[in-house]
C-alpha atoms as one frame of an Amber mdcrd trajectory, in Angstrom:
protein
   0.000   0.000   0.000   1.098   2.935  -0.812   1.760   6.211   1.076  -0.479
   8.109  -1.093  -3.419   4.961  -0.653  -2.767   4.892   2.699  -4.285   8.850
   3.393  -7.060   8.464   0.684 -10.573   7.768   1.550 -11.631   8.963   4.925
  -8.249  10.633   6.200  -9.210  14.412   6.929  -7.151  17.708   6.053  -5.421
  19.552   8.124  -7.384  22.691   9.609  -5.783  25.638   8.276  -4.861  27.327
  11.776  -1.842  26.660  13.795  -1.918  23.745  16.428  -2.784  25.982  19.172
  -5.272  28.137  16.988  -8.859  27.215  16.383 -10.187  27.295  12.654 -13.949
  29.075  13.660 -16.002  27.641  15.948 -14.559  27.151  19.929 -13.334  24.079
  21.272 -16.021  22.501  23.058 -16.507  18.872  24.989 -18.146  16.674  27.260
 -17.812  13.261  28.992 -20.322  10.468  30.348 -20.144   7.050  31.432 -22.455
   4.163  31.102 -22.218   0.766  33.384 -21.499  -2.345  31.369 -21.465  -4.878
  33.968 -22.832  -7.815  32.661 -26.368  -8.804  34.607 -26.922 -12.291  33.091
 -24.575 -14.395  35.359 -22.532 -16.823  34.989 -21.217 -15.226  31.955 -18.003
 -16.592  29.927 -14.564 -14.680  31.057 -11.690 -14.578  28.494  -7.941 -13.318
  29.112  -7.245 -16.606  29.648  -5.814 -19.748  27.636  -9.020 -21.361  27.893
 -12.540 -20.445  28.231 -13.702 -20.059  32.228 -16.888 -18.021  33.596 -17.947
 -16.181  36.273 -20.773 -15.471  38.315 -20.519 -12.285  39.811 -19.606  -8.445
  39.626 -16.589  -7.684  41.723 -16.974  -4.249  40.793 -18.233  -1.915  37.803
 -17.119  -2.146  34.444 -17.964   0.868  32.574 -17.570   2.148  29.090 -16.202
   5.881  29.162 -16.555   8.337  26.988 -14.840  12.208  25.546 -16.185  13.724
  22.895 -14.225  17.181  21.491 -14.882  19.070  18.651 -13.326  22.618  16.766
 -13.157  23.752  13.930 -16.055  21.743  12.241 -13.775  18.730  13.199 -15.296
  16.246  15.973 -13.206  13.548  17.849 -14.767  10.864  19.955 -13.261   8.387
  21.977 -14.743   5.409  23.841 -12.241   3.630  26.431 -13.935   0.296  27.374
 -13.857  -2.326  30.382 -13.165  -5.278  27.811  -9.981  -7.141  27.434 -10.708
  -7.277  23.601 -12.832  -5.894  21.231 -13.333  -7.155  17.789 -13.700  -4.760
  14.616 -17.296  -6.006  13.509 -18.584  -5.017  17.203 -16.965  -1.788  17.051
 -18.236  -0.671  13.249 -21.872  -1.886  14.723 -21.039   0.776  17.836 -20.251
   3.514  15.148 -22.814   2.573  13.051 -25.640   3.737  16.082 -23.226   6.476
  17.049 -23.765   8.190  13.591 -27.557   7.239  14.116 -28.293   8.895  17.367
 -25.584  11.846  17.413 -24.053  12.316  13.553 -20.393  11.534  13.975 -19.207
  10.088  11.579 -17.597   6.251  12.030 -14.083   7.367  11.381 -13.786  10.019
  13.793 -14.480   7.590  16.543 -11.770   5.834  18.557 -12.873   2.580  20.817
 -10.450   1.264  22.473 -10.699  -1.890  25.467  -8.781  -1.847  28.683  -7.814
  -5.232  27.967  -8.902  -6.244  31.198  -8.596  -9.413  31.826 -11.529  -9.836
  34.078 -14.452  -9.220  31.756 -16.923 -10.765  29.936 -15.917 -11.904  26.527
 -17.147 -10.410  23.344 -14.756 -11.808  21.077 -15.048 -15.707  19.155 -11.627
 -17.769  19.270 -10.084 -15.198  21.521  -7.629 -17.795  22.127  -9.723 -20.878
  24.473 -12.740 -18.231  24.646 -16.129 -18.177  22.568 -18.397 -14.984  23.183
 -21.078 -14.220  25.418 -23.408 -13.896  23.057 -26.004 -12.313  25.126 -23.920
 -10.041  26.603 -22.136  -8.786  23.095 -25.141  -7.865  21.591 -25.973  -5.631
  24.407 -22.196  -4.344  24.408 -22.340  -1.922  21.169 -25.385   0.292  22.377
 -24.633   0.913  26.084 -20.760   1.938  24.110 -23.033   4.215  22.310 -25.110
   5.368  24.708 -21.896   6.636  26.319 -20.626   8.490  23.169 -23.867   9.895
  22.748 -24.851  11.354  26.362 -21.125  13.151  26.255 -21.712  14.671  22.474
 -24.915  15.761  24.405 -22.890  17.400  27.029 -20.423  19.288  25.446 -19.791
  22.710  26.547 -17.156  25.438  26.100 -14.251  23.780  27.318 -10.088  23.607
  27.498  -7.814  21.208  27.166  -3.707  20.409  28.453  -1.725  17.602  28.007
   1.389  16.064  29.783   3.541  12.889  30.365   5.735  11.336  32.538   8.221
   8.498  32.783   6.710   5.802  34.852   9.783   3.066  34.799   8.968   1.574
  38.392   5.674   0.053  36.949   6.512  -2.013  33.733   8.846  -4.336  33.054
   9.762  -6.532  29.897   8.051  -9.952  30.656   9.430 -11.595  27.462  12.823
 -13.385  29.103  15.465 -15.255  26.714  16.511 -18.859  27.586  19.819 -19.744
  28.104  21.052 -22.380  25.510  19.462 -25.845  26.128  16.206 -24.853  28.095
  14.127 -23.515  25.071  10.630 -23.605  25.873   8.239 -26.053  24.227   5.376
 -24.472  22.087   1.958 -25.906  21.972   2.782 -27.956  18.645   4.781 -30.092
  21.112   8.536 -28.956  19.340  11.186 -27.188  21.345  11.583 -23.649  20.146
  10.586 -20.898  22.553  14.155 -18.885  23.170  11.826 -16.043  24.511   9.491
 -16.982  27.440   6.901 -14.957  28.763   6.996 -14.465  32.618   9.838 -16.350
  32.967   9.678 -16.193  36.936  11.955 -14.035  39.427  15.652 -14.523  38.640
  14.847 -17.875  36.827  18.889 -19.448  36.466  17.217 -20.232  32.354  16.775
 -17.175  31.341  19.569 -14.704  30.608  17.485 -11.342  30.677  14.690  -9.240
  28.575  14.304  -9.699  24.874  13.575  -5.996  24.155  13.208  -2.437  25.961
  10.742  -0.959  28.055   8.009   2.026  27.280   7.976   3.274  30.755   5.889
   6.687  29.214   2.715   7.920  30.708   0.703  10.262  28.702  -2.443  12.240
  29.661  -5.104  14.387  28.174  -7.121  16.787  30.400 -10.029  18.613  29.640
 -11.789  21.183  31.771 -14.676  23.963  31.421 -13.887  27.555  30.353 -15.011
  27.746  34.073 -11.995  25.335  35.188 -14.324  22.787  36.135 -12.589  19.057
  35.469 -14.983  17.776  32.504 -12.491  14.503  31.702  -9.150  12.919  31.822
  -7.840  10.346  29.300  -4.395   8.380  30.382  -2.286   5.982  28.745   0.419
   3.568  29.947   1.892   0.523  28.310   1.093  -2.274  31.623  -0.772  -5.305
  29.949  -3.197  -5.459  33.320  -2.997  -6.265  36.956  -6.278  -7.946  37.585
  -7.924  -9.746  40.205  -9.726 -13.033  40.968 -13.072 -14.725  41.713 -15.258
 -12.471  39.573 -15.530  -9.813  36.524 -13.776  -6.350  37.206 -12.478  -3.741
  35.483  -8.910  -4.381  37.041  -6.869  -1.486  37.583  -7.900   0.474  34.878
 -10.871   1.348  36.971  -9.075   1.591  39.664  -7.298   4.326  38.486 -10.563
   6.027  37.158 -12.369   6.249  40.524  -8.853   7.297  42.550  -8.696  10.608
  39.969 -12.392  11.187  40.171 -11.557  11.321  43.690  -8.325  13.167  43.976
  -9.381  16.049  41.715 -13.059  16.374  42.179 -13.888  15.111  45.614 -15.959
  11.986  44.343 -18.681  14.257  44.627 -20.528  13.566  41.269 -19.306  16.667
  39.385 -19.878  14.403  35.885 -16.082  14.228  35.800 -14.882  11.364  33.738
 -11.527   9.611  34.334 -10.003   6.515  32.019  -6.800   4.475  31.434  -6.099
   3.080  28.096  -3.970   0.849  26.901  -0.445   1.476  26.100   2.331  -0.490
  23.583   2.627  -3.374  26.385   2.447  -6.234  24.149   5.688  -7.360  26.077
   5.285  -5.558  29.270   3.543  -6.235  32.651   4.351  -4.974  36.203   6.767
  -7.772  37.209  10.544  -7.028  37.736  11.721 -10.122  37.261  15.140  -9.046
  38.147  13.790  -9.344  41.733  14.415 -12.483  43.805  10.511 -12.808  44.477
   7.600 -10.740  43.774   6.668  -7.272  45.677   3.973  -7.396  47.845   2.015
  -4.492  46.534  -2.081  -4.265  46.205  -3.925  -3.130  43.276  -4.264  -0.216
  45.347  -0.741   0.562  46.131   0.320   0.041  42.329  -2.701   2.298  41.026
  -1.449   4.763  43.225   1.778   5.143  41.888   0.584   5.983  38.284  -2.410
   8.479  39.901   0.160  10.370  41.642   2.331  10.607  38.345  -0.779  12.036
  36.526  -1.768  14.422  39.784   1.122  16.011  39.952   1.355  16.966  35.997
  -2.479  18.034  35.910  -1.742  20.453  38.621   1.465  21.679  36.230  -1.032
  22.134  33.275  -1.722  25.316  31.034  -5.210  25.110  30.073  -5.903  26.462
  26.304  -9.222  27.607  24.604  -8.037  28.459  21.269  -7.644  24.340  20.002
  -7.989  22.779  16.675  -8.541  19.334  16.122  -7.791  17.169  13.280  -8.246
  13.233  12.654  -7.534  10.945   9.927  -7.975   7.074   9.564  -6.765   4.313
   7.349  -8.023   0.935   6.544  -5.464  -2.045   5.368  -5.558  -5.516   5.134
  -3.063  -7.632   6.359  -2.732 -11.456   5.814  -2.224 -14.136   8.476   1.039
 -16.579   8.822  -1.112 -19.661   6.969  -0.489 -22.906   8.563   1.414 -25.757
   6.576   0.071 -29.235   5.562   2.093 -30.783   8.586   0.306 -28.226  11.090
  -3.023 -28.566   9.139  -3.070 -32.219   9.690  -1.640 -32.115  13.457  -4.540
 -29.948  14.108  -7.313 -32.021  11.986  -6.250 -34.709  14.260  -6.585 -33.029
  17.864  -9.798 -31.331  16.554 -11.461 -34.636  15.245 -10.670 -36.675  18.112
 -12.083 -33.018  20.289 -15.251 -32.624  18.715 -17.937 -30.101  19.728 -15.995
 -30.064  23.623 -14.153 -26.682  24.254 -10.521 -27.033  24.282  -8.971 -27.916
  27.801  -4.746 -27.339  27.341  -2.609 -25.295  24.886  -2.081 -28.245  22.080
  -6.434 -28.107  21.621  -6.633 -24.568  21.908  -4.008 -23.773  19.179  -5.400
 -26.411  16.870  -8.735 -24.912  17.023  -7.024 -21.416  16.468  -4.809 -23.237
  13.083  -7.942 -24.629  11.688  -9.751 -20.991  12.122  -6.693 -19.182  10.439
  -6.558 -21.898   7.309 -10.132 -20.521   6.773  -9.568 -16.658   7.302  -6.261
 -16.253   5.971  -5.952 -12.387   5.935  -8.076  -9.044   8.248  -9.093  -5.643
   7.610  -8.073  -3.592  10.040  -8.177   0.383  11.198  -5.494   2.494  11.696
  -6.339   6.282  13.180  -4.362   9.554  14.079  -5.715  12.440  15.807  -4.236
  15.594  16.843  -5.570  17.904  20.015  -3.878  20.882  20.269  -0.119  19.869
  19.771  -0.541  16.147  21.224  -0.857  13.239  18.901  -3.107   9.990  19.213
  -2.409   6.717  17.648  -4.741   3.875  18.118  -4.176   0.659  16.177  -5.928
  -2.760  17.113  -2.903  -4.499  18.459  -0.712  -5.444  20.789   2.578  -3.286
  20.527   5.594  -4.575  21.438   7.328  -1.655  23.953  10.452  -1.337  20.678
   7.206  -0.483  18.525   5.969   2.506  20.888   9.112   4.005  21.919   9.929
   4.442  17.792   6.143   5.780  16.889   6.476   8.568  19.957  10.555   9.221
  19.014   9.284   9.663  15.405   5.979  11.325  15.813   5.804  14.907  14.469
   4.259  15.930  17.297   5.829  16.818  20.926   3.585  14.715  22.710   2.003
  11.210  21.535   0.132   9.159  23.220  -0.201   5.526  21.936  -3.719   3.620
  22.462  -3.682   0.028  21.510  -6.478  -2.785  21.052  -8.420   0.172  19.368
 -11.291  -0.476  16.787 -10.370  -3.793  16.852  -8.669  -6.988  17.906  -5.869
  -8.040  15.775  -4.055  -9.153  18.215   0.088  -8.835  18.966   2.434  -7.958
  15.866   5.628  -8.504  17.308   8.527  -6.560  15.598  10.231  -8.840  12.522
  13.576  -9.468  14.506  11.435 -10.683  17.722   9.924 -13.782  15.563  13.193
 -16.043  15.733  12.671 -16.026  19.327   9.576 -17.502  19.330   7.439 -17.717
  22.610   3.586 -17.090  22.914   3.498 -13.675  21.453   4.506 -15.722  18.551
   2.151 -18.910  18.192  -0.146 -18.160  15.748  -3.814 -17.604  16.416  -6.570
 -15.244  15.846  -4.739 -12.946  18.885  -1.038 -13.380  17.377  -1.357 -14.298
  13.749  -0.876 -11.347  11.360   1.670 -11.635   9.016   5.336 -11.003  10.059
   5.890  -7.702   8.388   2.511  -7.013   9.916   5.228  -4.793  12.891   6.524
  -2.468  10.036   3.686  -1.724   7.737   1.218  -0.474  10.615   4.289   1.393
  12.132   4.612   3.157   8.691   0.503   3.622   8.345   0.184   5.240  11.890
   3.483   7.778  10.833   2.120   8.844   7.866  -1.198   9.682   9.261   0.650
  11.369  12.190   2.455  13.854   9.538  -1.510  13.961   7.845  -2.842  15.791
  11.036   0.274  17.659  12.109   1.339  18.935   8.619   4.602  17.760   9.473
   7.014  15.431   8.555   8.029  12.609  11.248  11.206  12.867  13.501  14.393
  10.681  11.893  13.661   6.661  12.928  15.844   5.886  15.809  16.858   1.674
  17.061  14.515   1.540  20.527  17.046  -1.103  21.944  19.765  -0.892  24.447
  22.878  -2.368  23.018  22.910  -5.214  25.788  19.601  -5.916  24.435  20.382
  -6.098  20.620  22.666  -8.069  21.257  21.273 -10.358  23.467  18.553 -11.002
  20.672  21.425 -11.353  17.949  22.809 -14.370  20.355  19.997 -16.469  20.934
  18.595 -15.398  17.195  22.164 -16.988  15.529  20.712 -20.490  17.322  17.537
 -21.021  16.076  17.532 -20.907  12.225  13.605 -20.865  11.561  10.763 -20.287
  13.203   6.729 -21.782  13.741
């Protein structure tokens, strides 16, 4: 595809004022929130490697929603208690969206928590069918929530910041020492990268890439400096909890800043965490000799503090422009061979219509689903408020992949929202795939193509330099020497991969 293909159809212009100026017509917005707990219980959980349920609410899962608009230009964006949300679900949310309020599809963003404690929505998400009851009520509470914030939009400011967060992700993807390569769920010996490998494991030599330790914020407040909405974003894949469905620390972290800069007292303020490039990341050091013993709570905290003390530092603006673009491309899926075609007719046969119970059935359900859908559609987007950027792709971005979209972003600030319109699962960077390990084992959550990495890095650049009217920053390498060459190493042993 083509640079030129790749900002035709529904990618916008660029408003004809300066980043700070506004183009006619003020800079308004609103927020809302609509409960999505599921009510029908027990109700099928995913996040898992195979499908389990629960039956009950540990606390509320919401859908939360900013809408902004200047200029003639509207931007909405829906962050969502869901740990993933495919793309036909999402068009069906835009679809009512542009029914009950006008905005068009492509200038709305929905993006999931990935939260690992909610109710699935998504077929073959790994182990995990649907709840098929509680998907079809999914896309119009979502747009219920778009549509009661377009409905409250008022004159309104907006600031941005960010902050370096590098005590609360880590690299989880750990390379094996020589001899103890982990065994992959077609039974063969070739996992040099492990996921979690387990506190100062004597296998493992140390991280397989870098870390994306950046937090990123939007604010938004009333020409009257009342706190309308706050939109973060930080690359931690989840810290979740057991025994029931809950939005995990995401809404954690939205009730602790409802609290800390409006009192809790019902103002209509709207706080939400989004998803960051964590495709490799989670909150363990495994450097440690054994785990920290640190709450939900205690962790949330951290990051809310972060995000307190730059919203106090922020310069409110009035005079903002807006501008968004999106991009549709289709990628195609790494197709399974005869020999894994007829190790997973054999598993599946001798299966039948039971769900899968261990890693071999589960990925041999997931090889005979990508023989039959061998390439996806998906949505890239770029926005621009003010002088911050917004990416949102539907994947799961390696840390290496973030830290070179925000380095080369034409913008000062960028903030990077994954598993957005979408659920295309993780596209680990092209050198990452001789290492193997679960981010690698294809299925319907890791099986786009293995340029898949560079060709949405490209997409999301180019529509970064649509909305800024600038060209992108020079690339830079993301990884620490000890790193590079700690992947050229273990890459020299293993000569092909799955």
């Amino acid at each position: 595809m083509t640079r030129r293909e790749l900002l035709g159809g529904s990618a916008c212009g660029l408003a004809a004022s300066a980043l700070w100026g506004c183009g006619g017509g003020g800079f308004r917005a609103g927020a809302a929130e609509e409960d999505i707990s599921p009510v029908a219980l027990p109700a099928i959980r995913n996040g898992g490697i195979t499908e389990a349920s629960c039956d009950r609410v540990l606390d509320p899962l919401k859908a939360r929603a900013l809408v902004m608009s200047a200029g003639g230009e509207t931007l909405a964006i829906a962050v969502v208690d869901s740990c993933m949300i495919p793309l036909d679900l999402c068009d069906e949310v835009k679809r009512q969206i542009l029914r009950r309020s006008g905005i068009p599809p492509h200038r709305v963003l929905i993006a999931a928590t990935h939260a690992h404690s909610a109710p699935s929505v998504m077929d073959f998400c790994l182990g995990s069918r649907k709840q098929v009851d509680y998907a079809a009520s999914l896309p119009g509470k979502i747009a219920g929530a778009v549509v009661a914030a377009h409905g409250r939009m008022v004159p309104a400011r907006v600031g941005c910041g960010a902050a370096g967060a590098p005590g609360h992700t880590f690299n989880r993807r750990w390379i094996a020492r020589p001899g103890k390569e982990v065994v992959d769920p077609f039974g063969e010996r070739t996992g040099i990268a492990h996921m979690n490998p387990g506190y100062r494991h004597p296998d493992f030599v140390g991280p397989s890439g870098p870390v994306d330790p950046g937090l990123t914020f939007l604010a938004v407040e009333s020409r009257e400096g009342r706190p309308l909405a706050l939109l973060a974003n930080f690359g931690n894949h989840y810290f979740g909890v057991s025994g029931g469905f809950s939005s995990d620390y995401f809404g954690v972290f939205a009730r602790m800043m409802g609290e800390r800069l409006c009192g809790g007292n019902g103002t209509g303020f709207v706080a939400m965490m989004s998803q960051g490039t964590s495709g490799d990341l989670n909150r363990f050091d495994f450097r440690l000799p054994e785990a920290p013993r640190l709450s939900i709570e205690e962790y949330t905290s951290g990051l809310a503090d972060l995000v307190e003390g730059g919203y106090r530092k922020i310069e409110f603006r009035e005079g903002v422009s807006l501008a968004v673009a999106e991009a549709r491309m289709t990628l195609g899926r790494r197709f399974p061979d005869a020999r894994r075609l007829a190790w997973a007719r054999e598993i599946n046969a001798r299966r039948g219509y039971r769900r899968p119970r261990d890693r071999s059935e589960v990925y041999a359900e997931q090889a005979a689903w990508i023989a039959e859908n061998p390439s996806e559609e998906i949505v890239l987007q770029a926005a621009r408020v003010g002088d911050m950027g917004i990416t949102a792709c539907p994947n799961e971005v390696f840390a290496a992949t973030g830290l070179k979209l925000k380095a080369q972003s034409p913008l000062p600030t960028t903030m990077n929202i994954t598993l957005a319109n979408g659920a295309s699962g993780y596209i680990p960077p092209p050198e990452q795939f001789p290492l193997g390990g679960y981010t690698t084992w294809p299925a319907r959550t890791a099986g786009l193509e293995v340029g898949a990495e560079p060709k949405i890095l490209e997409g999301l650049l180019a529509l970064l330099e649509n909305v800024a009217g600038a060209s992108r920053k020079p690339a830079i390498d993301p990884y620490p020497p000890e790193v590079r060459d700690r992947i050229r190493t273990a890459s020299r042993s293993r000569t092909q991969f799955m």
